[in-house]
C-alpha positions in Angstrom: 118.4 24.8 -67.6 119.5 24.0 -71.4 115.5 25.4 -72.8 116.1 28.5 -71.1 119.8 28.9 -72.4 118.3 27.6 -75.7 115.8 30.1 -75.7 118.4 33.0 -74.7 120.7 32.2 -77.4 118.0 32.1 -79.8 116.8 35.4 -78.8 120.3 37.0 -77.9 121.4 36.7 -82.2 117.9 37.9 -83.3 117.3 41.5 -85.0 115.2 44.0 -83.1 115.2 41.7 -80.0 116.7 41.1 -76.5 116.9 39.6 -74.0 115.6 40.9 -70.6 116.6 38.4 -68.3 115.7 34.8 -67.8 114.8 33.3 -64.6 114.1 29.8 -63.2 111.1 30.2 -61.0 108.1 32.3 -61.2 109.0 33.5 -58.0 111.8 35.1 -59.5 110.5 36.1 -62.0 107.9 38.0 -60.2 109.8 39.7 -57.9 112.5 40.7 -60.5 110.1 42.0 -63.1 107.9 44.0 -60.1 109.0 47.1 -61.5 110.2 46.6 -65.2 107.7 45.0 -67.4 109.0 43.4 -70.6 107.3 43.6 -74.1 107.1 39.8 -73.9 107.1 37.1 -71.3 107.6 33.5 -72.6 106.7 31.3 -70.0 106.8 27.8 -69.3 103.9 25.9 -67.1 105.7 23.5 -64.8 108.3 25.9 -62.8 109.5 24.8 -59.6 107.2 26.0 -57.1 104.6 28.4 -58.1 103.0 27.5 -61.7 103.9 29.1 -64.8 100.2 29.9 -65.3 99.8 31.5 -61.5 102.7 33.9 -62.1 101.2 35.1 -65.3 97.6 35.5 -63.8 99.8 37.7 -61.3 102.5 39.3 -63.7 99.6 40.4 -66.3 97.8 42.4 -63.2 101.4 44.5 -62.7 102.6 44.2 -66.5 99.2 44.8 -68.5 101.0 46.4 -71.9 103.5 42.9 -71.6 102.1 39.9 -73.9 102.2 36.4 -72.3 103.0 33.2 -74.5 103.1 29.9 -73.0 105.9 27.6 -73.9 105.2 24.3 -72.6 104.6 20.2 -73.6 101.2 20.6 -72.5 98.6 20.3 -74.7 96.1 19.0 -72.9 92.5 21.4 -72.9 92.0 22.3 -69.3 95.8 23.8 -68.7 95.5 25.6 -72.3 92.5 27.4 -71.0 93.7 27.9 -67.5 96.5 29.8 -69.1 94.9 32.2 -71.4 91.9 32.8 -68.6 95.0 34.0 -66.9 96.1 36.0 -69.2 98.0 34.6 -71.5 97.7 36.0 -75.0 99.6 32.7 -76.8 100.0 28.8 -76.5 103.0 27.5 -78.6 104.5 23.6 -77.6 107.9 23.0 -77.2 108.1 20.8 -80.1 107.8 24.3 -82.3 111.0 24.9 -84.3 112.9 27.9 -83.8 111.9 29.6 -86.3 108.1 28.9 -85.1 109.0 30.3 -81.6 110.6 33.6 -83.4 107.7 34.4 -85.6 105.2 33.7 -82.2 106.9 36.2 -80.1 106.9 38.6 -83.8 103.2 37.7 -83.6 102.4 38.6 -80.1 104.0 41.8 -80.4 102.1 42.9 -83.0 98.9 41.7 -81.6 98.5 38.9 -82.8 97.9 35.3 -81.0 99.9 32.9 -82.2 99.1 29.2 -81.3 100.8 26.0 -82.4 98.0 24.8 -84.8 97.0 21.7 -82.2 96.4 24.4 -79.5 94.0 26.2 -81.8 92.0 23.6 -83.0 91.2 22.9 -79.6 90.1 26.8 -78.8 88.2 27.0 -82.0 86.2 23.4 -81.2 85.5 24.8 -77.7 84.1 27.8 -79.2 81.6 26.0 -81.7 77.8 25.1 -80.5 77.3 22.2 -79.9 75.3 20.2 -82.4 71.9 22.0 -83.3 72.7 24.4 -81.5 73.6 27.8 -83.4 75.5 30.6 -81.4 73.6 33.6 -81.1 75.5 36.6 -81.9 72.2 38.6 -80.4 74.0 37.8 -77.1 76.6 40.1 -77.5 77.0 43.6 -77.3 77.2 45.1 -80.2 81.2 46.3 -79.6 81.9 42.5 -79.3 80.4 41.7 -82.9 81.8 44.6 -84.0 85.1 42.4 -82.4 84.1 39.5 -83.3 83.6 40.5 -87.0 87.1 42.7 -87.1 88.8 38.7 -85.9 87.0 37.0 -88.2 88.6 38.8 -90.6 91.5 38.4 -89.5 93.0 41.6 -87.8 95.7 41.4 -85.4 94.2 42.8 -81.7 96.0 46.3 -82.5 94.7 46.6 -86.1 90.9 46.5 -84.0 92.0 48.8 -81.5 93.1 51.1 -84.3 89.8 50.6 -86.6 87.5 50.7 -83.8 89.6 53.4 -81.8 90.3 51.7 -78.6 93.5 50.1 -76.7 94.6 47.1 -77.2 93.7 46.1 -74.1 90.2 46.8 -74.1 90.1 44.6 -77.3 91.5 41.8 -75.5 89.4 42.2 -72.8 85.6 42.4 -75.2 
């Protein structure tokens, strides 16, 4: 497939990165990366056979330190959210530059969650109340304001973890 030797090449010539391996199926991928879990997994949607968004709901139960960015043409709401439910921690098209993609996968492995600015819009409308409506923050626990304030400022997942002394994981998970 010329995206995944795209994507290899792209990777292979880059400073402080490697490649792993690629594969071609989520069923490959799966049963390759059962016992060596990457620091990244890029990962397309429409694989042959088993989705791109099942293997990472299954990779991210093995893999939990690995971050998950989706790589796809879709844009469309319900398969955005389907994928991060599932654990992905980033949404970027395949429309992005190269130089979008490297500073995503830079971006996820510093905590961040880097989404091709049409993806986002459509996470942060989901998010607002609707119309005369306010959100409640009283609904929350008070460790997910204390969250929700640290990402409203702007800190990358690990920065919170840091500040508020907890994994990363557990921040992604509040």
């Amino acid at each position: 497939n010329s995206i995944r030797e795209t994507l290899r090449s792209l990777f292979v010539f880059e400073d402080g990165m490697d490649v792993f391996t690629v594969h071609s199926t989520a069923e490959d991928a799966l049963l390759r990366l059962s016992d060596n879990c990457p620091d990244v997994v890029i990962m397309d949607i429409n694989l042959p056979g088993q989705s791109g968004i099942d293997c990472v709901r299954q990779m991210s139960q093995r893999c939990r330190a690995s971050q998950y960015l989706m790589y796809t043409v879709h844009d469309d709401d319900h398969r955005v959210f389907e994928a991060l439910k599932a654990g992905a921690n980033g949404y970027i098209l395949k429309s992005s530059s190269p130089d979008q993609i490297l500073e995503a996968v830079r971006e996820l492995h510093q905590g961040g969650a880097p989404m091709s600015a049409h993806v986002a819009r459509r996470v942060v409308t989901q998010f607002r109340p609707a119309p005369g409506k306010a959100f409640d923050s009283a609904q929350l626990s008070e460790r997910e304001n204390e969250v929700l304030e640290l990402l409203a400022q702007g800190l990358l997942y690990k920065e919170i973890g840091e500040k508020l002394s907890i994994t990363t994981g557990t921040v992604k998970q509040i």
